[in-house]
C-alpha positions in Angstrom: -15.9 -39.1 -7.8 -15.3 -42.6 -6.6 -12.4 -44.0 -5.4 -10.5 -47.5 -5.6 -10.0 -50.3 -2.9 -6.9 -49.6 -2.3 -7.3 -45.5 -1.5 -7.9 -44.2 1.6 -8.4 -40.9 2.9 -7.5 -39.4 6.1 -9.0 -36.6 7.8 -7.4 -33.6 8.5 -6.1 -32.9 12.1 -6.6 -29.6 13.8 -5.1 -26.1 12.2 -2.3 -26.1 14.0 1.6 -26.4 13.2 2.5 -28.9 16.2 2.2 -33.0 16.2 -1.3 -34.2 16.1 -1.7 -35.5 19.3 -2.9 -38.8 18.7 0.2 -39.5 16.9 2.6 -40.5 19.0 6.5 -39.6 18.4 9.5 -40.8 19.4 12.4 -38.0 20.9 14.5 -38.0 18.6 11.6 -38.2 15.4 9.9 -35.0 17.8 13.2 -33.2 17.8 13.5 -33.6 13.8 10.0 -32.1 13.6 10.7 -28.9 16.1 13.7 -28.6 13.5 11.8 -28.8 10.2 8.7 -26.3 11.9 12.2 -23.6 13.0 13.8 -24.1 9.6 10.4 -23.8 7.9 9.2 -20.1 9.5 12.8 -19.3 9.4 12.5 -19.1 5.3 9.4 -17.8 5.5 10.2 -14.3 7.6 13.6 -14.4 5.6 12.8 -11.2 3.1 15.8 -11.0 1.1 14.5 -14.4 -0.8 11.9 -15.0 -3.7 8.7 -16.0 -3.2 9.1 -18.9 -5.6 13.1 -19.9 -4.0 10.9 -20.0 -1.0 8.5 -22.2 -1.9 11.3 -24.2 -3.0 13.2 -24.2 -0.1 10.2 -25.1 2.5 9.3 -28.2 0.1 12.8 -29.5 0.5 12.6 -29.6 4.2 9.2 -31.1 4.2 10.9 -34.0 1.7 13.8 -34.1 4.1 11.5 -34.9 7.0 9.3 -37.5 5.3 12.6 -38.8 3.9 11.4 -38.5 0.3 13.0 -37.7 -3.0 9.9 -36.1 -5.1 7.1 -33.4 -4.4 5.8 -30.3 -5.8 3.3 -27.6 -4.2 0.8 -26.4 -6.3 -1.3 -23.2 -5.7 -5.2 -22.5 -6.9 -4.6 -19.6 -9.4 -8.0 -17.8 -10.4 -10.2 -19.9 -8.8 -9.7 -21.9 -12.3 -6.5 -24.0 -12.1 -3.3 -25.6 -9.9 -0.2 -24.3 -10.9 3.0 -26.2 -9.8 4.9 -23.3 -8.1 8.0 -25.2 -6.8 8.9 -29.1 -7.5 11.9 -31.7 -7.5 11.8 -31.6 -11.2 12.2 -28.0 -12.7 10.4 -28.9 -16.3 7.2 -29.3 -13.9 7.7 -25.6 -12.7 4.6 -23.3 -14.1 2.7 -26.1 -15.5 -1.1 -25.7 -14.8 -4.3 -28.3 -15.0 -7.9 -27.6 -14.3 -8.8 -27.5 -11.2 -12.2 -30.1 -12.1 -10.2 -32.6 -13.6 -9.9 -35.8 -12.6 -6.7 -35.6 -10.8 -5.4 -36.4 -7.6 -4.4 -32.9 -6.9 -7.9 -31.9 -8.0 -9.8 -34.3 -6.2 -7.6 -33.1 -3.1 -8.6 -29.7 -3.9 -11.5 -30.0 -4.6 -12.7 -31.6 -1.3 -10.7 -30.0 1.1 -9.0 -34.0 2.4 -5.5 -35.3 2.2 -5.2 -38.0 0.2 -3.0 -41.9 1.1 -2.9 -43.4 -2.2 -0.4 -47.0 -1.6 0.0 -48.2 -4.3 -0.3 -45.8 -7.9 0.0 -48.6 -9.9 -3.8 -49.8 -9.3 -4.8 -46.4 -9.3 -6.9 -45.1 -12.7 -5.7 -41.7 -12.3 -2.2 -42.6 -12.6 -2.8 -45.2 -15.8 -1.7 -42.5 -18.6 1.4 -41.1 -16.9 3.3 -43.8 -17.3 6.1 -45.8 -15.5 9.6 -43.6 -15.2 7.9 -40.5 -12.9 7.8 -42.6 -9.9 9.8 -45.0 -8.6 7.8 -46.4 -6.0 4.1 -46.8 -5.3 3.0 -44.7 -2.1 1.5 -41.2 -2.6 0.7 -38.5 -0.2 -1.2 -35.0 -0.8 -2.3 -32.4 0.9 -4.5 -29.5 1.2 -3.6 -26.1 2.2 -6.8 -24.8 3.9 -7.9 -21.8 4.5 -11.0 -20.9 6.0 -12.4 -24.2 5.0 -11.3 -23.8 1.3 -7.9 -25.2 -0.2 -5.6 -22.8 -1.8 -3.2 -24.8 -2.8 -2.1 -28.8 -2.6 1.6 -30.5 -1.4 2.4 -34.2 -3.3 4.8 -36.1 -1.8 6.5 -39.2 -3.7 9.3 -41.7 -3.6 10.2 -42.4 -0.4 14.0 -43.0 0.5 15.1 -46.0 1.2 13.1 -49.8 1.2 10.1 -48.6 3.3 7.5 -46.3 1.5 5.6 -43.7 2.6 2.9 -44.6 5.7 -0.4 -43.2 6.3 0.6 -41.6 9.0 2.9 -39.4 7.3 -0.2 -37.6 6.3 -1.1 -36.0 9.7 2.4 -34.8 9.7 2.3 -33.2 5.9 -1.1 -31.7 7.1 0.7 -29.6 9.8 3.2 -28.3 7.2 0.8 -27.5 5.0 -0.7 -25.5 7.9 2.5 -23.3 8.5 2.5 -22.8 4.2 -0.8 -21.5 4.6 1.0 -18.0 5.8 3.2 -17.7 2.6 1.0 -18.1 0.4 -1.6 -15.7 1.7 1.2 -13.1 2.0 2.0 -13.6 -1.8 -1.5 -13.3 -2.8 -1.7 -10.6 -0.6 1.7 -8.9 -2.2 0.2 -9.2 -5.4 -3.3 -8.1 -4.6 -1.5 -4.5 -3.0 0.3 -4.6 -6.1 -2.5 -4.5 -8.8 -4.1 -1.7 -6.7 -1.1 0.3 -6.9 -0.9 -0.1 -10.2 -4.8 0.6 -10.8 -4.2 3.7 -8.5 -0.9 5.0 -10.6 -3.1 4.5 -13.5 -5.9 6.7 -12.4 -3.9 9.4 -11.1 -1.9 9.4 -14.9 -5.8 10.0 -15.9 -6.6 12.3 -13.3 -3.3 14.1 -14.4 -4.3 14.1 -17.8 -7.7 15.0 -17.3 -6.7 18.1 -15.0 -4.0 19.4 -17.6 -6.7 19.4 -20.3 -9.4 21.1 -18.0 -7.0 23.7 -17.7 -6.2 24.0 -20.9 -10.1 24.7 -21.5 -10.4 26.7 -19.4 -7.2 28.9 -20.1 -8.6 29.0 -24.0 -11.7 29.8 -23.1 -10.9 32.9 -20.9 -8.8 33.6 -23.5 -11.7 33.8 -26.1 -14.1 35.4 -24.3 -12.0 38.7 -23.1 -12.4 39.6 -26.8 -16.4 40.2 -26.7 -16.7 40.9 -23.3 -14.2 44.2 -24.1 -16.3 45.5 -27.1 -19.8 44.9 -25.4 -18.1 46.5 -22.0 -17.1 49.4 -24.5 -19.9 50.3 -26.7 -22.7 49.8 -23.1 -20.3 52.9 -22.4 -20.6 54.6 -25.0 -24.2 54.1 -24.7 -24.6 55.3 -21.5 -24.3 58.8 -22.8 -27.0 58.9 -25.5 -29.2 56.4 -23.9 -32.7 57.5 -23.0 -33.8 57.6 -19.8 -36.8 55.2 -19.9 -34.2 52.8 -21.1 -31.0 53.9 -19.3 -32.5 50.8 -16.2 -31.9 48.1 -18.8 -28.6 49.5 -19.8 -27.4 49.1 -16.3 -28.9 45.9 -16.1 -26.6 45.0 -19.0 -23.4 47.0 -18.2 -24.0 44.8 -14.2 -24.1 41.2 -16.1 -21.2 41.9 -18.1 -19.0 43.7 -15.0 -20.2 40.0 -13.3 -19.7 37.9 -16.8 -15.8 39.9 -16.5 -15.3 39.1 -12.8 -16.2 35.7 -13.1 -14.0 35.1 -15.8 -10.9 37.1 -13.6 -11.5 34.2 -10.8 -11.0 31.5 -12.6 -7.9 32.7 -14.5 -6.5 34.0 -10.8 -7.5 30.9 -9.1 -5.6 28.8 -11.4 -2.3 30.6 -11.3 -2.8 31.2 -7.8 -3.0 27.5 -7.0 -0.3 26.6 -9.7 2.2 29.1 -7.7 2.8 31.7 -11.0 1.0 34.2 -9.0 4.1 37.0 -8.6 2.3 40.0 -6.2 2.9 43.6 -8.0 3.3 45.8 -3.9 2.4 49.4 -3.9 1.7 51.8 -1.4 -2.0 52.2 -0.8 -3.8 54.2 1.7 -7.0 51.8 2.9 -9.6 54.5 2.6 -9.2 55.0 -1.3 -9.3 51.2 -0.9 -12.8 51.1 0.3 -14.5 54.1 -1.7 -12.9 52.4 -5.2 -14.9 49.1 -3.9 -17.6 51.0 -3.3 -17.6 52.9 -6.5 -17.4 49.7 -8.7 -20.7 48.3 -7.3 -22.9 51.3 -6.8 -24.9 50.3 -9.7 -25.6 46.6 -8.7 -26.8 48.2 -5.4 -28.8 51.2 -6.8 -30.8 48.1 -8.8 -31.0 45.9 -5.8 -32.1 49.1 -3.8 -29.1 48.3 -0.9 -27.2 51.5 0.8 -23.6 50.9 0.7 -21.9 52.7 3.9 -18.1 53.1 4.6 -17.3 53.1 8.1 -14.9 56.1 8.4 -12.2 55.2 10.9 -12.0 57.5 14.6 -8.1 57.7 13.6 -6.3 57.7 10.4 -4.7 54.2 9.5 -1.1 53.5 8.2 -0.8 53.3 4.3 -0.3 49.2 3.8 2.2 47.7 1.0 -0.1 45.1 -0.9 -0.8 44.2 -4.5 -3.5 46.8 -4.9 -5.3 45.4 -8.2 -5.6 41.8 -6.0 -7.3 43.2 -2.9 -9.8 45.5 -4.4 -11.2 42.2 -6.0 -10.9 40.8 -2.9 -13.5 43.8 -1.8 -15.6 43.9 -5.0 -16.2 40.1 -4.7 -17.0 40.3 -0.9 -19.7 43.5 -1.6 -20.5 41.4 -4.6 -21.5 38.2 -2.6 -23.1 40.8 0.2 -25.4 42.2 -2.3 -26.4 38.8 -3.6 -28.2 37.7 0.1 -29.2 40.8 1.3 -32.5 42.6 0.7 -33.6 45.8 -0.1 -34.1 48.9 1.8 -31.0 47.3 3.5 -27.7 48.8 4.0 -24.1 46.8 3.6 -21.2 48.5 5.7 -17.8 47.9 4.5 -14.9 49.6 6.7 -11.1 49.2 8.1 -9.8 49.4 11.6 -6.5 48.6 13.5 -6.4 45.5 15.3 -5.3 47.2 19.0 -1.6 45.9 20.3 -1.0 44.2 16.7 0.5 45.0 13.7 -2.5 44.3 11.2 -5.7 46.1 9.7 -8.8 44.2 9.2 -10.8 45.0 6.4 -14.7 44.0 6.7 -18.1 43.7 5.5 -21.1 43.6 7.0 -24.4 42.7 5.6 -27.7 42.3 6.7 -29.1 39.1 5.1 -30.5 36.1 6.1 -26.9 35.0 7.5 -24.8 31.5 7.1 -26.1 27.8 8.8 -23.6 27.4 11.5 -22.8 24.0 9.6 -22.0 26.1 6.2 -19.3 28.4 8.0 -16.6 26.0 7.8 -16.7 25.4 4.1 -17.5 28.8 3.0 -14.3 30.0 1.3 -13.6 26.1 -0.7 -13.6 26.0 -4.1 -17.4 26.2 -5.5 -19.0 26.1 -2.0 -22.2 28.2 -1.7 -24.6 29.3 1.1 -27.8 29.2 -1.0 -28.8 26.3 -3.4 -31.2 28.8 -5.0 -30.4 30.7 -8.3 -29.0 34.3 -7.8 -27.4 36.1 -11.2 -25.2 37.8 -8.2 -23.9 34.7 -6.3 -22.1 33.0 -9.1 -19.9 30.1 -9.1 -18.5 30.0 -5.5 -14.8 31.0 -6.7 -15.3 34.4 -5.4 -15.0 33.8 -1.9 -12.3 31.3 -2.8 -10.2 33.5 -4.6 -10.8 35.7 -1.5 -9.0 33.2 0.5 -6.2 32.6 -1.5 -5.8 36.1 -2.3 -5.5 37.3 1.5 -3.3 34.2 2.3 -0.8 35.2 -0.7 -0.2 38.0 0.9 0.3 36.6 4.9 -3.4 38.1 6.2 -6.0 35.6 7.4 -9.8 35.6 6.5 -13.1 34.6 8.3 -16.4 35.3 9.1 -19.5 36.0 11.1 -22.6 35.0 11.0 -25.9 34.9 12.7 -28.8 33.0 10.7 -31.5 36.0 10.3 -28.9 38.9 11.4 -26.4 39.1 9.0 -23.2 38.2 8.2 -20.0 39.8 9.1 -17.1 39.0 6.5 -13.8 40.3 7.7 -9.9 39.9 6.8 -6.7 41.3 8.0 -3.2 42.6 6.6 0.1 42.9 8.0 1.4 45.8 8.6 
């Protein structure tokens, strides 16, 4: 875009706050400056202000330095348009113009230079505005730069007084544009933090929503299934007395996917209320032997099919009767026999067994298999929520809530659970109870 005789351009002095250095001042115009730069970051780290009163406030001590009457400060909104975020006159405030227009504040934008216009009134840009804006002819503006790009633009008009405004008043408008530069980034920054809060807010509602209605599923679903999976349970048992014996192998078979199709279908609903805190623990008296013989009991099928000896690992001296929520912890045993049988082979054995932890007040309950063991990177994870050692399909590994619910479980009631593993040995799951 060309320019006229009688405009001049001047380039922009270093990014820096203080008097340009080839401008010389006098004392007393270099003590006015110090004042305006200390009033200016004063308003800016004053927090109990607006952004837009502080706009306001800075471009009135930049006017009272220059010894001007009107200016405005206009910011690059979008990457589209300047809007006039603070000005002399109010009915300016929030107006906005293309940023590629023909404008001075465009033009100053657009290339990244103050601008020394003299004399407006043999300027083109200024032929449609007409006479009563301006009083007099000089016209500064200035970019506010920031890495090499202008965010936003100062004008400065109407000097006081008979002189007007010089060129040299540009260098000086340049180093308070430089100090404005923090302000506004802070703003855009304010606003950017709060859109993302906002976004985030947003997608946790969803998250919400989406986590109340997966539970919901889930709680229907349970719900619909105990219904079939009692009658099949049922007449498989009623079965089981008239069934021949070339055929009594696939009635197991079916009686071991449904006691699997049940037990998965306990996790989940446990699980949930155990997570959501409605979990209330039902304490009996229960001696741990009859503990580990009912385990042992409810999956002698699944290992007489998988050809696995199951073992119980009589204690050397009788252990105390323990106060737990016995319904909960035999689960806790059925799912970690369950998961046992699922990695280990056949003509194998599985041990399961209690023993008092000498000098403290706890049994631990364990399991030991003799599989192909855990990856020393796997242990870690092993009771989350759907984690599982193999990626290969087992019917007797299942979801990975079993181990899960295991945790939880033994936690609810104070106890702590881990395990042991050597890759090609075994594994050695174990948990203890307080006393």
């Amino acid at each position: 875009m060309g320019k006229s005789p009688d405009t001049m351009t001047v380039a922009p002095p270093g990014p820096c706050a203080s008097p340009s250095p080839n401008v010389q001042l006098a004392p007393a115009n270099r003590d006015r400056l110090l004042n305006s730069i200390f009033q200016i970051s004063s308003t800016i780290n004053t927090t109990r202000t607006s952004y837009r009163r502080q706009l306001n406030d800075i471009l009135n001590i930049i006017l009272d330095y220059l010894g001007a009457e009107q200016g405005s400060i206009m910011v690059v909104e979008k990457k589209k348009y300047l809007e006039v975020q603070a000005a002399t006159r109010a009915q300016l405030i929030g107006l906005r113009q293309p940023l590629n227009d023909d404008s001075v504040a465009s033009w100053v934008a657009q290339n990244g230079t103050p601008l020394f216009i003299p004399d407006i009134s043999k300027d083109g840009r200024f032929a449609s505005r007409g006479g009563d804006n301006y009083r007099k002819n000089a016209l500064l503006s200035a970019p506010i730069l920031h890495r090499g790009q202008a965010i936003g633009v100062i004008n400065v008009t109407d000097k006081v007084g008979s002189t007007e405004l010089l060129k040299e008043d540009s260098a000086r408008l340049l180093d308070f544009s430089a100090m404005l530069l923090w302000l506004v980034l802070q703003q855009n920054l304010n606003r950017e933090l709060k859109k993302q809060r906002n976004t985030l807010r947003q997608r946790n509602q969803e998250l919400h929503r989406q986590e109340t209605l997966r539970a919901e599923l889930t709680a229907t679903l349970i719900h619909d299934l105990k219904g079939p999976l009692a009658e099949v349970v049922a007449n498989l048992d009623i079965l089981s007395y008239s069934v021949a014996e070339e055929n009594r192998e696939f009635l197991e078979s079916a009686q071991i996917a449904c006691d699997r199709a049940v037990r998965m279908a306990s996790n989940l609903v446990s699980v949930d209320k155990i997570e959501d805190g409605k979990v209330r623990l039902i304490k009996e008296d229960v001696p741990p032997l009859s503990l580990l013989e009912e385990s042992v009991s409810s999956v002698k099928g699944l290992a007489k099919i998988k050809g696995v000896r199951m073992v119980i690992a009589h204690p050397a001296e009788p252990l105390p009767v323990l106060q737990i929520d016995r319904v909960m912890i035999l689960r806790v045993l059925q799912n970690l026999l369950t998961n046992g049988l699922g990695y280990t082979d056949p003509d194998s054995e599985i041990v399961v067994g209690c023993q008092q932890i000498p000098k403290k007040k706890r049994l631990e309950f364990f399991v030991q298999d003799h599989g192909p063991g855990i990856p020393a990177g796997q242990i870690a994870t092993i009771f989350e929520k759907y984690a599982r050692v193999s990626r290969q399909q087992n019917a007797l590994v299942g979801t990975g809530l079993g181990l899960y619910f295991c945790k939880l479980a033994v936690e609810l009631h104070r106890g702590r659970i881990g395990v042991e593993s050597e890759p090609g040995v075994g594994s050695r799951f174990f948990f203890s109870m307080p006393l």
